[in-house]
Structure formats: C-alpha cells, structure tokens
C-alpha positions in Angstrom: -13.3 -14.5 6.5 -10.3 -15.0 4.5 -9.1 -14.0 1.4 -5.8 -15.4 -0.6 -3.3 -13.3 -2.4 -1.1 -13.9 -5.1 1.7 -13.5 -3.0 2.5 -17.0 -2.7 0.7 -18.0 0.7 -2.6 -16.4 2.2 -3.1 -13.3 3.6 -5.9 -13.4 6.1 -8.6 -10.4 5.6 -11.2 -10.4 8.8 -13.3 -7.4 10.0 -13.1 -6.9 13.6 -13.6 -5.0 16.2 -10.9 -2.5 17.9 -8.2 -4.4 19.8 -4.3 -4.7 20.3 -4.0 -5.4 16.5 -5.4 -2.2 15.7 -8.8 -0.6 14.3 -11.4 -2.4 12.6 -11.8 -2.3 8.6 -14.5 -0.3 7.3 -13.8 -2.0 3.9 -13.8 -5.1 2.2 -10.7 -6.0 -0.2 -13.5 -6.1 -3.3 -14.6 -2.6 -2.2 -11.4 -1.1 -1.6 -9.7 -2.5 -5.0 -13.4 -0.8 -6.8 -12.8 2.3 -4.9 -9.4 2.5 -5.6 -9.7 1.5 -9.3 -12.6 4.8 -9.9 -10.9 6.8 -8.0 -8.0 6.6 -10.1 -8.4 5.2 -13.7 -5.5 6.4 -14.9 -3.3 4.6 -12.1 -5.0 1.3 -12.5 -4.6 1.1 -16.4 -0.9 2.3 -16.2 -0.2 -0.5 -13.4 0.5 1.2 -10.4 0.2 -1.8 -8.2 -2.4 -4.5 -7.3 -4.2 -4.5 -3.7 -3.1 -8.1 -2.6 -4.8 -8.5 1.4 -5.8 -6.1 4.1 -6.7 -6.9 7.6 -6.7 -4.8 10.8 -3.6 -2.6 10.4 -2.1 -3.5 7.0 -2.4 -3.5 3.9 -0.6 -5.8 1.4 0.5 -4.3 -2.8 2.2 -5.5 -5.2 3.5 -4.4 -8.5 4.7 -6.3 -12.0 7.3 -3.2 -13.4 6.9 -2.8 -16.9 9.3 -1.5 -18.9 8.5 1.8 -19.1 8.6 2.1 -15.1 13.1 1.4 -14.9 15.7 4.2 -15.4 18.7 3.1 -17.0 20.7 -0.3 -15.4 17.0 -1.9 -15.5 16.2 -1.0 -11.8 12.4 0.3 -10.8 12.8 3.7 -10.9 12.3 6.2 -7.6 8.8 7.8 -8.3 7.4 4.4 -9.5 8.4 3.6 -6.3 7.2 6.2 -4.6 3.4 6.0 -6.2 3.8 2.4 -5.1 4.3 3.6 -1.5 1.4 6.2 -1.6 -0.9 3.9 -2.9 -0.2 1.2 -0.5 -0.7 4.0 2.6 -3.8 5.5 1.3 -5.3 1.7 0.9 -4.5 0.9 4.5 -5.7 4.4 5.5 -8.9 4.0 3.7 -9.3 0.2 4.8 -10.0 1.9 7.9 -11.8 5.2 7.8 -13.8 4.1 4.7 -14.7 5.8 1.1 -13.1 9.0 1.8 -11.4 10.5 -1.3 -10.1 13.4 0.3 -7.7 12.2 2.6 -4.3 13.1 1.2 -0.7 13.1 1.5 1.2 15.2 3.9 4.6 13.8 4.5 6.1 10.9 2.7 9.7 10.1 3.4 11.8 7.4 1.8 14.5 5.6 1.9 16.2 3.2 -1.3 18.0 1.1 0.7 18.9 -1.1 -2.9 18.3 -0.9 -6.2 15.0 -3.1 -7.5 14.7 -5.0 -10.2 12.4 -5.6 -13.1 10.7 -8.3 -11.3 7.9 -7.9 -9.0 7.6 -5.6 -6.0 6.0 -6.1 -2.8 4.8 -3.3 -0.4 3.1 -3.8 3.2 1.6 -0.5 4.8 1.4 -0.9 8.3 -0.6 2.0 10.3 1.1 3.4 13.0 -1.6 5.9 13.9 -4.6 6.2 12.7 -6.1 9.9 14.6 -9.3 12.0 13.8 -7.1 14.4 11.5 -3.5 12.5 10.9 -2.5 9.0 10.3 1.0 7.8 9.9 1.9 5.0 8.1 5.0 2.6 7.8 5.4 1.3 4.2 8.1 -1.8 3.6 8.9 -2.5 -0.2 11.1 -5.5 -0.8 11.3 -7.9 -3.8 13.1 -12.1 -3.2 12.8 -11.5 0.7 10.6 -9.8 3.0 13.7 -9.3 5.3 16.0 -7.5 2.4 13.7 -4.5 1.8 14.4 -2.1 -1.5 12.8 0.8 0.3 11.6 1.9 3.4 9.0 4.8 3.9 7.2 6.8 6.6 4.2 8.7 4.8 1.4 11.0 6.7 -2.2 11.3 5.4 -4.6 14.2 6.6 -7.9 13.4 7.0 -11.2 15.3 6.3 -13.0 16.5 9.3 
C-alpha cells in the first residue's frame, strides 16, 4: 500500500514482515498521526510538525515555522528543533512497537550544523535499534536539500516492559 506525502514526491508506507529493512509496522500513518494528535493536543494545535510517511524503519516530519518558533536573525530556534526531533523518534518508535504512550526519552543529542530558516523543515527518523527495553534512533533535519542537513541528532527511547 502506498501513501503520498507533501513532500514533493511519494513516500511509500507498506506493512511487512521482519527483514533486512528492518521491523514491521504495527501502525498505519492514519493511526499514528490520531495517536499522536490525542496524545498530545497541545503539540498538534501549536504546530509541532506534521507526520508525512512511515515505512519499515523511518519515519518522515515536517514542520511550517511560524513566527513565534525563530530567535532573533529569523532562524528556527534550538528547542523547536529539538521537539521536532523528539517527535519524529517517538513516531518511528511507535510505528513499530504500537500505541504505547509510555515509551519516553532517555538520551537525545544534537547537533546544529546551520542555522534554519523560516521556511519549512524536514526530519527523517531512522531506527537504529529497536530492543525489548531501548531503541536508538537517528534523526536528519534539513530544509532546500536532503544532503545539506540543519541538524543532526541521535535520541534513545525506553520502552515499557
């Protein structure tokens, strides 16, 4: 099955089985964007990014900065961000493990490698590892060109037993 996304070519979303790519999804994109959206009200009225595609492995966001979200020189500021990158690992992680609101940040580490603009950001969460208790997660933010990234993270989620 696939899904398109507004990022300007399709993202493929397909459920399927364990393989090289990676587990298999435990949710849809509709469920995960409901999920996400009750789970946190406040975060989807204030704009904290839109679920875009998943499929085994990754998860696509992106997010229109409003003006309210820049420091001064009209760049994104850092804990925009950064809720931009904890959002996009805890999709992927619950794309795979399913509805599971207590699986929470342990570790997130980022870098700014430039400054972002006040045009739209896009983030891709890639899982690393997805364990019984730990998952790591690689999270690439980048705004023109996937290839000149604005920020680079590595974030860790514990997960319920």
């Amino acid at each position: 099955m696939a899904e398109s996304g507004r990022l300007g070519y399709a993202l493929r979303m397909t459920e399927m089985t364990e393989d090289s790519r990676g587990p298999s999804l435990r949710m849809t994109l509709s469920e995960l964007a409901a999920f996400l959206d009750r789970a946190f009200p406040a975060a989807a009225r204030s704009g904290l990014g839109d679920l875009v595609a998943i499929e085994p492995g990754k998860a696509w966001l992106r997010l229109d900065p409003t003006t309210d979200m820049l420091r001064p020189g009209d760049l994104v500021s850092g804990p925009v961000l950064m809720g931009l990158i904890d959002v996009a690992a805890y999709a992927v992680v619950l794309a795979h493990i399913g509805p599971v609101p207590m699986a929470v940040t342990n570790n997130l580490n980022v870098n700014f490698l430039r400054g972002g603009r006040k045009k739209t950001v896009f983030a891709e969460a890639s899982l690393l590892k997805l364990g019984r208790r730990l998952a790591t997660i690689d999270v690439r933010l980048w705004q023109d060109s996937d290839d000149r990234p604005i920020a680079h993270a590595t974030v860790g989620y514990a997960l319920p037993s």
